[in-house]
LUMZA-97479 format. One line per 10 residues: number of its first residue (from 0); for each residue x, y, z of N, C-alpha, C, O. Coordinates in pm, whole numbers. Example, Ala and Ser with C-alpha at 12.3 -4.5 7.8 and 13.67 -1.06 7.14 Angstrom:
0> 1319:-569:780:1230:-450:780:1320:-330:780:1424:-332:846 ~ 1285:-225:708:1367:-106:714:1290:3:787:1341:114:804
//
This chain:
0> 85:-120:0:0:0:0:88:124:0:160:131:100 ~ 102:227:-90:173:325:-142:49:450:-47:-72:432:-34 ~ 99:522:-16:33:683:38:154:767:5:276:751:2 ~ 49:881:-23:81:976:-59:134:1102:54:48:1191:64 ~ 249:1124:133:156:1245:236:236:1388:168:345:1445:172 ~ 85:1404:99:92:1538:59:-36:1588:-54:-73:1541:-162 ~ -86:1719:39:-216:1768:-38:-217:1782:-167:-322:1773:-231 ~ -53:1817:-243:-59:1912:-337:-122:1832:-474:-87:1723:-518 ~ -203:1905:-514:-255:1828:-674:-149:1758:-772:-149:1648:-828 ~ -54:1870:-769:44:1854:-882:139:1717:-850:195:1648:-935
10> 141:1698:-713:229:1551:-693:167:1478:-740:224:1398:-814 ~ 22:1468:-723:-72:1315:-725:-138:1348:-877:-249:1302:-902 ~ -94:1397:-939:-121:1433:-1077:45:1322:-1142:41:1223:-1216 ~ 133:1368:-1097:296:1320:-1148:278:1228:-1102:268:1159:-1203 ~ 255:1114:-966:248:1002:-954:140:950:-1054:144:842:-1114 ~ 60:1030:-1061:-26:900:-1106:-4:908:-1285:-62:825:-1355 ~ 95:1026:-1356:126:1007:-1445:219:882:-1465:206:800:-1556 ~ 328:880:-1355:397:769:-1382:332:624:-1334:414:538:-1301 ~ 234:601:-1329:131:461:-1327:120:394:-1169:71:286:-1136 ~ 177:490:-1092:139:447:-966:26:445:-889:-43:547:-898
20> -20:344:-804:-132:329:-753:-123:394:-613:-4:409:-589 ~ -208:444:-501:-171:511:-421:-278:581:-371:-374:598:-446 ~ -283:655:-186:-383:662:-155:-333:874:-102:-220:921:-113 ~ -412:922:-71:-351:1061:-69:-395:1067:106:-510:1054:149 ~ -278:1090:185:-311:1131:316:-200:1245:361:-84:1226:398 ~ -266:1357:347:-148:1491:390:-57:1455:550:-63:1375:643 ~ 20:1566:509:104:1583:631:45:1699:696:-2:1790:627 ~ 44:1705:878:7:1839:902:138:1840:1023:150:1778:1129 ~ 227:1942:951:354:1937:1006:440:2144:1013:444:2228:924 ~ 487:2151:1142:573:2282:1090:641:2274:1022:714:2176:1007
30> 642:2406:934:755:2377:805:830:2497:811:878:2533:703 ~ 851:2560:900:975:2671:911:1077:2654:908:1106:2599:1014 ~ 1197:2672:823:1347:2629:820:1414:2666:984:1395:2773:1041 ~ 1483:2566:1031:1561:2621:1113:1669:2693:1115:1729:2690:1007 ~ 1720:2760:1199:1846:2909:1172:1927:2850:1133:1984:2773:1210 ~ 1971:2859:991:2108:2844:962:2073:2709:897:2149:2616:922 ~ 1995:2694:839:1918:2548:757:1972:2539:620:1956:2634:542 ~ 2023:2454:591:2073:2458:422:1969:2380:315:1942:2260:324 ~ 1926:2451:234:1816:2451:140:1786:2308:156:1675:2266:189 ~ 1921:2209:121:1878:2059:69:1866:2000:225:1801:1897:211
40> 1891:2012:340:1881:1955:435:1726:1977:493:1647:1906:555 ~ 1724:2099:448:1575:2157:474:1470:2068:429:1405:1992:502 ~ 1459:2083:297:1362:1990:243:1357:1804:264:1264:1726:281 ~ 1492:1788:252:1459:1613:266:1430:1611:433:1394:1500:473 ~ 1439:1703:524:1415:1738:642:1258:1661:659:1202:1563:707 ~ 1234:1795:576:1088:1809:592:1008:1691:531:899:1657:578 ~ 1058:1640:440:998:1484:354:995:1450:457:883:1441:507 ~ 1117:1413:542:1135:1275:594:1039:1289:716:1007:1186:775 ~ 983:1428:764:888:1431:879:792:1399:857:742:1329:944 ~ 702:1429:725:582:1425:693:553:1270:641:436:1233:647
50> 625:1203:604:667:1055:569:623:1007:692:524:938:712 ~ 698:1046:768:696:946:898:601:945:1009:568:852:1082 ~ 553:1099:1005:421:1167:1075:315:1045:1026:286:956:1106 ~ 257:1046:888:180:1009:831:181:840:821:69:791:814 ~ 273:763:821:320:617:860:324:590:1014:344:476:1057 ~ 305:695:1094:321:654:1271:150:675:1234:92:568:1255 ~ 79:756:1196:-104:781:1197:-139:620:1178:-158:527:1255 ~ -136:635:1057:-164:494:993:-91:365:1085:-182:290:1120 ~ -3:331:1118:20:251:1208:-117:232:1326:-197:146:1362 ~ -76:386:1357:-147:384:1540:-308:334:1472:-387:258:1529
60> -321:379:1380:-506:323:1348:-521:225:1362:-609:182:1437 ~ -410:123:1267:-424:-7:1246:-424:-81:1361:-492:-182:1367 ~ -342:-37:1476:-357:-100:1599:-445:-87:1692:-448:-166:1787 ~ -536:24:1678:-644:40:1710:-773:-59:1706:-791:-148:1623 ~ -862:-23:1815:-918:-143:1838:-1045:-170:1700:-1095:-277:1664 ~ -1075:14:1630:-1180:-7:1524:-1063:-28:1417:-1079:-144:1380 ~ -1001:3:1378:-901:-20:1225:-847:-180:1218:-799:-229:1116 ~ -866:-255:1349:-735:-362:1379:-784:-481:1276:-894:-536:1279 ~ -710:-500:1213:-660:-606:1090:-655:-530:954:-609:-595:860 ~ -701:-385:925:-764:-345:830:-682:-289:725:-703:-277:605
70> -531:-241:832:-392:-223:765:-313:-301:747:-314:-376:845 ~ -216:-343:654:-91:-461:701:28:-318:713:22:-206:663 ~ 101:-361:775:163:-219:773:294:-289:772:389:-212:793 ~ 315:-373:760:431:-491:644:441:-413:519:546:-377:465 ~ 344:-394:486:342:-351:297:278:-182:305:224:-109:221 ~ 313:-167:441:251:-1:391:398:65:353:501:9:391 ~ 403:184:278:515:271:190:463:408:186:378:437:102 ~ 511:506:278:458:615:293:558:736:226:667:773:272 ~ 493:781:113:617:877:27:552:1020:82:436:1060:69 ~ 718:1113:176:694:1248:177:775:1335:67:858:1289:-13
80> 739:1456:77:821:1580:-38:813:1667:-12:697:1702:11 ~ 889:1738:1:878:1920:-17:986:1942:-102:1078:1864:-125 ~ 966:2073:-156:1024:2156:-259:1028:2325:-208:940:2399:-163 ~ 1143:2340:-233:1185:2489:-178:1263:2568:-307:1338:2500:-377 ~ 1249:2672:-328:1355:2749:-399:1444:2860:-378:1410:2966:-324 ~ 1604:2824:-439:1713:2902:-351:1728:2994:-438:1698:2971:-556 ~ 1768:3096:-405:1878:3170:-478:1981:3282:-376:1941:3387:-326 ~ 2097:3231:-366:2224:3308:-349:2235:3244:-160:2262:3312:-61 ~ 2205:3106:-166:2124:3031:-92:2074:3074:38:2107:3056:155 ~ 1954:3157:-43:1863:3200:57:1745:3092:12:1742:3061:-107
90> 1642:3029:109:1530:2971:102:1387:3095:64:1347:3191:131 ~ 1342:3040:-70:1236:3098:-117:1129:3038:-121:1085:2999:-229 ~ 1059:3016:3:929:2957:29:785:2982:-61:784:3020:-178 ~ 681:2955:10:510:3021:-122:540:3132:-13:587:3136:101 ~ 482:3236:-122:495:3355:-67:344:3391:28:231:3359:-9 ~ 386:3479:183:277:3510:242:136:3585:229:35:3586:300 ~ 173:3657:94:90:3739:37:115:3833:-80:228:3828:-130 ~ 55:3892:-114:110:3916:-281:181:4055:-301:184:4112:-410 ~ 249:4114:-159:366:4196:-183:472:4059:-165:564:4036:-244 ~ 447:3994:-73:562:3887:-60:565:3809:-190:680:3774:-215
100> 478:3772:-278:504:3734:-410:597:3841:-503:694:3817:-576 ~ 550:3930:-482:588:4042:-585:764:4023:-532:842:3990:-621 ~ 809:4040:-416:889:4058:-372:1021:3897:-455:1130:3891:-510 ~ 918:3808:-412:1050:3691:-471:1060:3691:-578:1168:3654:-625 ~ 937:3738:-676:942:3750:-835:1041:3864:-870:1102:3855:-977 ~ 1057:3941:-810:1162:4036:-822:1306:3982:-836:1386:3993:-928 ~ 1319:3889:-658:1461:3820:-737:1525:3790:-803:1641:3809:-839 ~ 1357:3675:-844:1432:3560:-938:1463:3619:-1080:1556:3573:-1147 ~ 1367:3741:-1134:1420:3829:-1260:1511:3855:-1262:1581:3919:-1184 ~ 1539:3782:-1413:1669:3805:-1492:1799:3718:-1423:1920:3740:-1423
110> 1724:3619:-1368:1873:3513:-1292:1831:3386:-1263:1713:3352:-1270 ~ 1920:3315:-1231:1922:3167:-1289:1895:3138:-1106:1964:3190:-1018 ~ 1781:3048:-1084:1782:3017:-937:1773:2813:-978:1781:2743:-1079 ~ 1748:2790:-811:1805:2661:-830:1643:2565:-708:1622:2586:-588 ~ 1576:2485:-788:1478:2438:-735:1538:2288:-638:1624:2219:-693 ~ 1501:2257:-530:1528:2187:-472:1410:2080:-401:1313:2121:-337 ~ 1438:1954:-423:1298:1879:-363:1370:1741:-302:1455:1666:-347 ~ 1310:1744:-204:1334:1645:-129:1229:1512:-105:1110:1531:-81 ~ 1285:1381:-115:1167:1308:-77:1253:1227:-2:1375:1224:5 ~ 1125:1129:78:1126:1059:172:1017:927:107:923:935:28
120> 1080:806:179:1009:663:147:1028:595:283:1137:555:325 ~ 898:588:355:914:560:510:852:385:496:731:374:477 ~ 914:287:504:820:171:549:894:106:697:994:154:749 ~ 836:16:733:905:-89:868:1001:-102:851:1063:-88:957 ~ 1079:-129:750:1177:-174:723:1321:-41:734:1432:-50:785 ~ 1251:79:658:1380:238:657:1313:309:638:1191:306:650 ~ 1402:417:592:1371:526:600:1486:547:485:1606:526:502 ~ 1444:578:403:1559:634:251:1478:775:222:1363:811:247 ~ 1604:845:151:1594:1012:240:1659:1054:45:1779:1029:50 ~ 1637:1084:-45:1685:1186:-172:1677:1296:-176:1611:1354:-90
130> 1727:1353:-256:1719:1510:-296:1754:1505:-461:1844:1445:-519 ~ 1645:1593:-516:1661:1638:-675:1715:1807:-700:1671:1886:-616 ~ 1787:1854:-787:1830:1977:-773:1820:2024:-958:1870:1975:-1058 ~ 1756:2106:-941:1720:2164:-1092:1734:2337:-1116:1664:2415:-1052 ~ 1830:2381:-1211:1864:2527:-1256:1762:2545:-1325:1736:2459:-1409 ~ 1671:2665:-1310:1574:2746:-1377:1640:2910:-1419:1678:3005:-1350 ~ 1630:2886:-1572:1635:3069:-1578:1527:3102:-1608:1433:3041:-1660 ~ 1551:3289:-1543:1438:3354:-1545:1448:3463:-1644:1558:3519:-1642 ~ 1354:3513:-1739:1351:3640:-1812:1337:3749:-1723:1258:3738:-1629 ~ 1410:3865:-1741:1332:4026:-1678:1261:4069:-1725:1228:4096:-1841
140> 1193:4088:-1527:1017:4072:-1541:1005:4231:-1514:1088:4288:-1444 ~ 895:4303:-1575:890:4405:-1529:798:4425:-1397:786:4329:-1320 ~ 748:4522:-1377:677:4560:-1255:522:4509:-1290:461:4442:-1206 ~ 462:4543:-1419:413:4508:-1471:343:4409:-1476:234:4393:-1421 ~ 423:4308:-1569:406:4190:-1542:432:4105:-1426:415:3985:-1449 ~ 468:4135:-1308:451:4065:-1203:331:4111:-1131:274:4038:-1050 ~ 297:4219:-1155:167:4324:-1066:60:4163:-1137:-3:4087:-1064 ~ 71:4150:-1300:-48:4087:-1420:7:3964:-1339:-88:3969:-1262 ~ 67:3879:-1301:57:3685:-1258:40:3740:-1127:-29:3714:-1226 ~ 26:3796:-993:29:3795:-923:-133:3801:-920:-191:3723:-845
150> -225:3915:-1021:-375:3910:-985:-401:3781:-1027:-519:3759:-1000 ~ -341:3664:-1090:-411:3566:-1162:-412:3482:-1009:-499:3394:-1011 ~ -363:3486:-922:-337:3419:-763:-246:3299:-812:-263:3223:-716 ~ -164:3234:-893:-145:3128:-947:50:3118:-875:149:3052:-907 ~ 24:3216:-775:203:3220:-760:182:3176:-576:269:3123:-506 ~ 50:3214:-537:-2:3240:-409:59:3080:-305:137:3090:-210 ~ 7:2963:-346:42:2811:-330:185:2758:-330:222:2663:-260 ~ 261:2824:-410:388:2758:-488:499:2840:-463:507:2962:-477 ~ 619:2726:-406:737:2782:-358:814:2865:-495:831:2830:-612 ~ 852:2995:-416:885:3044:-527:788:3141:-594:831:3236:-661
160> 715:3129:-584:601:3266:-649:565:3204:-742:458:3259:-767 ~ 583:3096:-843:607:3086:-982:551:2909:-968:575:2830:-877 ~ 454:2886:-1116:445:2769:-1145:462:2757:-1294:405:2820:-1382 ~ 576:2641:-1305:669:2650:-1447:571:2580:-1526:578:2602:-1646 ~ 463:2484:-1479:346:2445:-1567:194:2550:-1624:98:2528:-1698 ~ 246:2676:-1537:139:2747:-1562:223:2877:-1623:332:2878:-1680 ~ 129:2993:-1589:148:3125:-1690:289:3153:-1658:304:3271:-1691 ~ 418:3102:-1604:527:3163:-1579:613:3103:-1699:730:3136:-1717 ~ 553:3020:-1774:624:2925:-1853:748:3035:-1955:870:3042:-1973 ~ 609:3113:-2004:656:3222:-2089:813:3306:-2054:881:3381:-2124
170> 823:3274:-1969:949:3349:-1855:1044:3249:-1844:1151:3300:-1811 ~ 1052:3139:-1857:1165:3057:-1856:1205:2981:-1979:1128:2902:-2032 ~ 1330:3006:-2026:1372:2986:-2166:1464:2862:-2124:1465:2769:-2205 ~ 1527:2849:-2031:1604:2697:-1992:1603:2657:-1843:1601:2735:-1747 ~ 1604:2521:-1838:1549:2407:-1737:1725:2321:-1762:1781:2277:-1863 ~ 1764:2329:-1612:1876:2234:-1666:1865:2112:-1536:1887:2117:-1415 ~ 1829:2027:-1609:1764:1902:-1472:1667:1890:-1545:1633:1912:-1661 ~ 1601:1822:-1384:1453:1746:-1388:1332:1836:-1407:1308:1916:-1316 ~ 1259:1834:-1504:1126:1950:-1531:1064:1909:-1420:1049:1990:-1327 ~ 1009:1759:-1408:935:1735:-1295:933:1782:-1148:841:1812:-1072
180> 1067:1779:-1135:1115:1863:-988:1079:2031:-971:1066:2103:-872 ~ 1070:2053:-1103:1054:2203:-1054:874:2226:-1019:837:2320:-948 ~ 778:2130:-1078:655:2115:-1058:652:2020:-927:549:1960:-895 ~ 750:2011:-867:717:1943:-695:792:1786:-703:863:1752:-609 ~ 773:1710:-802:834:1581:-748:886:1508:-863:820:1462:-956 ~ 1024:1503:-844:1157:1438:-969:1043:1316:-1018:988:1276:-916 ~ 1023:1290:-1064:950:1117:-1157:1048:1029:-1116:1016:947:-1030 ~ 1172:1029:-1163:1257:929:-1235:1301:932:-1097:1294:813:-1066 ~ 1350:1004:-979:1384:979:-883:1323:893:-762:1366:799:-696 ~ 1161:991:-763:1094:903:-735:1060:704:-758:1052:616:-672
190> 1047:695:-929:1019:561:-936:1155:484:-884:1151:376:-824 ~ 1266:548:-913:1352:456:-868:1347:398:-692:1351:281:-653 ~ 1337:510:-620:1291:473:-488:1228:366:-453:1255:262:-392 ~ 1111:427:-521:1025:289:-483:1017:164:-570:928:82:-546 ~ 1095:145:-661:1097:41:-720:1187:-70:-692:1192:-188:-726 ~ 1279:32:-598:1396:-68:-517:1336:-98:-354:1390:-150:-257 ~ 1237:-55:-369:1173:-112:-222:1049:-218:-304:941:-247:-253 ~ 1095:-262:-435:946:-369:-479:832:-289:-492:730:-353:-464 ~ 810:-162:-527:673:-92:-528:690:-40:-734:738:61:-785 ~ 637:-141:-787:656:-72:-925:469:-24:-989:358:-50:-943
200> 504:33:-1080:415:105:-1165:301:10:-1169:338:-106:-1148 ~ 168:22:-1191:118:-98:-1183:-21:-42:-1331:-71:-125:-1407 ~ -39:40:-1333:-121:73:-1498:-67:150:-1548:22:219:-1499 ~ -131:153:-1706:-63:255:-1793:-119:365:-1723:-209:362:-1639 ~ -42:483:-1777:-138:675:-1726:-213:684:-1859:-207:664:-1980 ~ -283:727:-1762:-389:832:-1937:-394:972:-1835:-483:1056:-1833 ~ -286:968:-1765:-362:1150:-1683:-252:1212:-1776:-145:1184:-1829 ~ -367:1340:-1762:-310:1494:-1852:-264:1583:-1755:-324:1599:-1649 ~ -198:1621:-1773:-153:1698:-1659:-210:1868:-1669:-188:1946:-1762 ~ -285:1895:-1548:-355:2018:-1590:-313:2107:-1465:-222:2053:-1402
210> -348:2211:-1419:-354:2301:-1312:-488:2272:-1304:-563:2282:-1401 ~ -539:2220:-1147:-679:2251:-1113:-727:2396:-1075:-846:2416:-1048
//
């Protein structure tokens, strides 16, 4: 049994592009970097909490006196992720509000920043901990046009101000890495994970990948 812990559409859109079967149960976890936190420690940090948060739930149910037989938790596989974006390695979180959007979109204009995602694969057995790292350039943005994506709210959710599957596309002319990573979760990193823990693909995809 594969879970998901994480709300975001766009993961369980990419898993289930790559043919995985799987159940969606969020993490509800602090996610404030600690002082002096380095981008990639940060995030597989944070995977590996929400992984494990969400695999101790599910445990404690199953042992529970209404859940009891209902989990095997032998075969449960609990995948966490977060994704952060650096530049000049400062951590560029979703912004708090849409001067704080305006503000990171400012940065990242006209410079090359660096997307970072971390996952986690929690079963009985470990705890295996990755990190994906992907260069994004950015076009200079005017005032303008950040005032125009900021009313669309589409930066509001997403680390970084910016979603490279949606209206920011226009703004980025090179991707050096994983595309998937910069939309929240490496593919190829991912399947390998779990395919070396025996968890492989199990139907073809027919999902399209959309912004809800």
């Amino acid at each position: 049994m594969l879970v998901l812990a994480s709300a975001s559409p766009r993961r369980s859109q990419l898993l289930t592009q790559a043919g995985f079967t799987f159940e969606v149960r969020p993490a509800h976890i602090p996610e404030d970097p600690t002082p002096g936190e380095d981008p990639t420690a940060y995030v597989t940090r944070l995977a590996r909490e929400k992984a494990q948060a969400v695999f101790d739930k599910i445990a404690a149910e199953a042992e529970s006196e209404v859940a009891s037989g209902a989990i095997d938790t032998h075969s449960l596989a609990v995948l966490g992720a977060d994704t952060t974006v650096t530049l000049d390695g400062q951590i560029l979180g979703k912004p708090e509000d849409a001067a704080d959007a305006a503000r990171i979109l400012r940065l990242l204009s006209g410079r090359s920043h660096r997307v970072i995602t971390g996952v986690a694969l929690v079963t009985r057995e470990a705890v295996e901990v990755a990190a994906e790292v992907t260069a994004v350039r950015f076009l200079t943005l005017s005032d303008k046009e950040i005032a125009a994506y900021i009313a669309t709210g589409e930066p509001m959710d997403k680390a970084g101000a910016y979603g490279i599957q949606g209206q920011a596309a226009k703004w980025i002319p090179r991707v050096e890495g994983c595309y998937f990573n910069v939309m929240g979760l490496p593919l190829a990193l991912v399947a390998t994970l779990l395919e070396s823990r025996g968890i492989a693909a199990q139907r073809p995809s027919d999902a399209v990948l959309r912004e809800p």
